[in-house]
C-alpha positions as CSV (number, residue, x, y, z in Angstrom):
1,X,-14.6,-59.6,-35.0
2,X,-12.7,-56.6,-36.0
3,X,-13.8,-53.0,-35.3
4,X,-12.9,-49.3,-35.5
5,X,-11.8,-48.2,-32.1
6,X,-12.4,-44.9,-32.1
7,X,-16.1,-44.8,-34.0
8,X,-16.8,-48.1,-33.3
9,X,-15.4,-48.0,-29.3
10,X,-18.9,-49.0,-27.9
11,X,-19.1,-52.0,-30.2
12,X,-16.1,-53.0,-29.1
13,X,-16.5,-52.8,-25.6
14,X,-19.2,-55.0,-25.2
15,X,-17.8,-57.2,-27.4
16,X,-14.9,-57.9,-25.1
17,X,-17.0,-57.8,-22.5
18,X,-18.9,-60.7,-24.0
19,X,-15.6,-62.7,-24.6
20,X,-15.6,-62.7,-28.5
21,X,-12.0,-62.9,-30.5
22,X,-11.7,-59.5,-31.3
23,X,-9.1,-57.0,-33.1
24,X,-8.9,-53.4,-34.1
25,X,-7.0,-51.6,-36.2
26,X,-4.2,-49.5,-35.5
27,X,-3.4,-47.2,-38.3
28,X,-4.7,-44.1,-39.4
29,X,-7.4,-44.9,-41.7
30,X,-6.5,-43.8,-45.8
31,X,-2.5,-43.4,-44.3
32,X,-0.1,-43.9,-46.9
33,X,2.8,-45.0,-46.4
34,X,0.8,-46.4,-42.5
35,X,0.9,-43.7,-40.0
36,X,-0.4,-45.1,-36.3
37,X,-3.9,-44.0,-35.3
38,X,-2.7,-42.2,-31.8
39,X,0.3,-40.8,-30.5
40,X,3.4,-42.6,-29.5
41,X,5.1,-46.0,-31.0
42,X,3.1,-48.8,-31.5
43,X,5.0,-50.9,-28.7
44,X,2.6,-48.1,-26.1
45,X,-0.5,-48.0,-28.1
46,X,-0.9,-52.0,-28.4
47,X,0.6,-52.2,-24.2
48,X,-2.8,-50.5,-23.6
49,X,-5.1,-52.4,-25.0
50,X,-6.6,-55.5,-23.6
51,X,-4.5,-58.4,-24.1
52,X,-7.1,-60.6,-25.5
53,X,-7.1,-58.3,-29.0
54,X,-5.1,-58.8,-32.1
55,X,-4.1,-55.7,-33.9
56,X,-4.7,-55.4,-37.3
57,X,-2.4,-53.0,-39.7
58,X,-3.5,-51.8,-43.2
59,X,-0.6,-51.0,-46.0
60,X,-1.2,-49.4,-49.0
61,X,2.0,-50.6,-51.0
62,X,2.4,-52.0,-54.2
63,X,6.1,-53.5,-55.8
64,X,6.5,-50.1,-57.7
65,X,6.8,-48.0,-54.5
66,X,9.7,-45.8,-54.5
67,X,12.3,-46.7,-52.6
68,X,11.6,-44.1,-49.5
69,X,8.0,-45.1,-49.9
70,X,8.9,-49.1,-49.5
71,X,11.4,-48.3,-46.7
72,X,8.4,-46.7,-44.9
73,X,6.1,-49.5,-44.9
74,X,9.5,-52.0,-44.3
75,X,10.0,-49.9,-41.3
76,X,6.2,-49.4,-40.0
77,X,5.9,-53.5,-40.7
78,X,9.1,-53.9,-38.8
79,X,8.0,-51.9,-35.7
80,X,4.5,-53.7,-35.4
81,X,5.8,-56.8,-35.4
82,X,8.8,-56.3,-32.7
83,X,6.1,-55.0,-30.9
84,X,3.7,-58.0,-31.0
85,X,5.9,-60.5,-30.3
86,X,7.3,-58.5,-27.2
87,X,3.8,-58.3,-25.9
88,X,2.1,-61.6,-26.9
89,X,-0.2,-60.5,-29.2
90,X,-1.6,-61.5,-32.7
91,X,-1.1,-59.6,-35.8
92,X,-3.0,-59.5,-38.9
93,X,-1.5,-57.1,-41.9
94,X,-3.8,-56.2,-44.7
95,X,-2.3,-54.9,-47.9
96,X,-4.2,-53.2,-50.2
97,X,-3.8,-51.7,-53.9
98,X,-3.1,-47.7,-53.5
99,X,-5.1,-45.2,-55.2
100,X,-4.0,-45.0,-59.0
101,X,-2.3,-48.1,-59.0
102,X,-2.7,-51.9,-59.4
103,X,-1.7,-55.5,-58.9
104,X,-0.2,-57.6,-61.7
105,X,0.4,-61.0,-62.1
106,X,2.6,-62.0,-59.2
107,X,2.5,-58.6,-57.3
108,X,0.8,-60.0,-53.6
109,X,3.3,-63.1,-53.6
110,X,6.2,-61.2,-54.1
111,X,5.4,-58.7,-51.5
112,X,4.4,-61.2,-49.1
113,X,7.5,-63.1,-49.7
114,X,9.8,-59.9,-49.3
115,X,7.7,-59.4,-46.0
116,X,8.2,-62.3,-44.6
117,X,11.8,-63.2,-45.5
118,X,12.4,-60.0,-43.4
119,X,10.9,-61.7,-40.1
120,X,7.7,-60.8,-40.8
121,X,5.1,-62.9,-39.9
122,X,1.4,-62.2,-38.5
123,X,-1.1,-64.4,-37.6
124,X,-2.8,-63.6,-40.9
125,X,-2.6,-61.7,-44.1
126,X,-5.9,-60.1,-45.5
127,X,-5.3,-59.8,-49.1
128,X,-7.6,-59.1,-52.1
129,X,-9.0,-61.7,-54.3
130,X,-6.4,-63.9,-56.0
131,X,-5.8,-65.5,-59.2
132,X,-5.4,-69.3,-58.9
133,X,-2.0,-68.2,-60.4
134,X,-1.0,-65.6,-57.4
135,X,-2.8,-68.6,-54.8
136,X,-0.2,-70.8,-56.1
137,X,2.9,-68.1,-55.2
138,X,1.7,-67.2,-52.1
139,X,1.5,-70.9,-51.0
140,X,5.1,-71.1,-52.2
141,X,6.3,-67.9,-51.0
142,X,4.8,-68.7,-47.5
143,X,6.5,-72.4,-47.8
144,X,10.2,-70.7,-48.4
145,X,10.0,-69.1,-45.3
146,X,8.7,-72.0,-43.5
147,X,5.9,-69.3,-42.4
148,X,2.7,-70.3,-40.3
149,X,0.7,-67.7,-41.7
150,X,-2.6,-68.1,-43.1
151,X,-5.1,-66.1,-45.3
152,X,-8.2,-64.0,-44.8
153,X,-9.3,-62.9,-48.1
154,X,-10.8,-59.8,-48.6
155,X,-14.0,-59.2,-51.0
156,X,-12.9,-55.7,-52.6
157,X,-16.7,-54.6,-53.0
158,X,-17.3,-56.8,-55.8
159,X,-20.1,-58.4,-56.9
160,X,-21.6,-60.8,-54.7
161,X,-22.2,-63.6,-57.8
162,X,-18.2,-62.9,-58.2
163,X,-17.6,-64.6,-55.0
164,X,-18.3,-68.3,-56.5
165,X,-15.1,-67.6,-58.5
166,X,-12.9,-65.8,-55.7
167,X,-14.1,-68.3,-53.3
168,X,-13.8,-71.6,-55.6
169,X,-9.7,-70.7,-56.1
170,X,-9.4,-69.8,-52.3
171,X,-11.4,-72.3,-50.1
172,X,-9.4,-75.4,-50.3
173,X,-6.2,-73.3,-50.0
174,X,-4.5,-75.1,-47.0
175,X,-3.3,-71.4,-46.0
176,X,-7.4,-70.3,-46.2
177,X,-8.5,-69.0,-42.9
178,X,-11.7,-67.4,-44.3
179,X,-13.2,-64.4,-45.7
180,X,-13.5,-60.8,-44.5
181,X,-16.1,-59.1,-46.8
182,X,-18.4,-55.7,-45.9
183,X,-19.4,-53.4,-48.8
184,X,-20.5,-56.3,-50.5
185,X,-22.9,-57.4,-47.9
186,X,-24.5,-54.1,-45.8
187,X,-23.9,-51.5,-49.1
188,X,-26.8,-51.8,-51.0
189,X,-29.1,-52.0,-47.6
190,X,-27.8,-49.5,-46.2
191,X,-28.1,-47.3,-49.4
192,X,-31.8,-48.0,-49.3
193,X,-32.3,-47.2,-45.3
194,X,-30.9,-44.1,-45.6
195,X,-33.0,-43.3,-48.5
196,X,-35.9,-44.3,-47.0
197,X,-36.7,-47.1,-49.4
198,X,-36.2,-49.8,-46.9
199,X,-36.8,-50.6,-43.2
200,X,-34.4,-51.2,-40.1
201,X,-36.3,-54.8,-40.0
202,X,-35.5,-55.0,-44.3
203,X,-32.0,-53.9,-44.4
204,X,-31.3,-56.4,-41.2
205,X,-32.7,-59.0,-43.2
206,X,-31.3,-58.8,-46.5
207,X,-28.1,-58.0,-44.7
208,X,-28.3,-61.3,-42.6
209,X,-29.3,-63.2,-45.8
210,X,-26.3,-61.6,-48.3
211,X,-23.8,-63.2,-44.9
212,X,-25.6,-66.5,-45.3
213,X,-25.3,-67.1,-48.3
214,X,-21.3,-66.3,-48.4
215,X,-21.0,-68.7,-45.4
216,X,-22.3,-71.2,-47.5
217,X,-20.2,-70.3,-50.4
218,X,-17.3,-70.3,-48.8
219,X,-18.0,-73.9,-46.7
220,X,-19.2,-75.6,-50.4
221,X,-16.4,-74.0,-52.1
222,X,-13.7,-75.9,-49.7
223,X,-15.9,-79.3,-50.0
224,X,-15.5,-78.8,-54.0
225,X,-18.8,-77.8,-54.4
226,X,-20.8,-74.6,-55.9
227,X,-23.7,-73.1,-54.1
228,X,-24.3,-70.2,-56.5
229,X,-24.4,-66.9,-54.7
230,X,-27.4,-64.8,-55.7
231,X,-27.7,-60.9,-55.6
């Protein structure tokens, strides 16, 4: 489970309290190039947090970054991960398109490969749907570096009928570790909650059932199989 700690800092508690795997982010959310969500480095934020957490970093950064712009996410990347390793704990690093721009062909592998020749390696990499072409790469790229990393991949707020594709080209990916997908599921519902089209009971249940039906995706997708997500 990963959530906000500042606005979601009840959530979290209990969750820890309860014993799930949880993580929570630790940059400022929208930062570009990543700035940490409190004061100090991120060796003293993460020494504070309970050492059952992973920590999750967002990047917005794309192969065309100038070269001050690249250095900065080099050295944020850099910093987190010195940091993780001295304390014990589990990264994952999310990389996302930056406003204005977009990936090509071959953009996500080369980044990830340039990351992790430079001694980077989390736990996971959340990364947005990928081409079978890009899947391909980023299995090779991870293979150069004899890197143990796997992938959660991200749903982008797309469609959720798109997900049979995304899903089918990612499941049996030895280096899949599973999907991490929001808008797509709670959106909609909780567009019509707020405007009073639908009930708490309602959007629970459509949100419950959108979930269920990824699951189920996802598990037939790695069997070979396609279960044919609905709207």
């Amino acid at each position: 489970m990963l959530v906000d700690p500042i606005t979601g800092a009840s959530v979290l508690a209990e969750a820890t309290a309860r014993g799930y795997r949880v993580g929570a982010p630790i940059e400022h959310a929208g930062s570009r190039p990543t700035v940490w969500i409190g004061d100090g480095s991120a060796y003293e934020q993460i020494l504070v947090r309970p050492a059952r957490w992973f920590v999750k970093a967002l990047f917005r950064m794309h192969p065309d970054d100038a070269g001050p712009m690249m250095a900065a996410h080099e050295g944020r990347m850099r910093e987190l991960q010195h940091a993780c390793d001295a304390l014990g704990r589990e990264l994952m690093i999310e990389i996302v398109e930056p406003e204005g721009m977009s990936f090509g062909e071959g953009d996500l592998p080369r980044l990830v490969h340039a990351a992790a020749a430079d001694g980077i390696e989390p736990r996971w990499w959340k990364l947005p749907p990928l081409s079978a072409s890009d899947w391909s790469g980023l299995e090779a790229a991870l293979d150069d570096v004899r890197s143990d990393a796997r992938i959660i991949v991200l749903g982008g707020g797309q469609d959720l009928r798109s997900f049979d594709e995304t899903f089918a080209i990612a499941a049996r990916s030895p280096r899949a570790a599973g999907f991490a997908v929001g808008r797509s599921i709670f959106v909609d519902a909780m567009n019509a909650f707020f405007a009073g089209t639908a009930t708490r009971e309602e959007i629970v249940e459509q949100i419950v059932d959108r979930y269920s039906q990824l699951i189920a995706a996802w598990q037939g997708a790695a069997a070979g199989e396609t279960i044919g997500v609905r709207t």
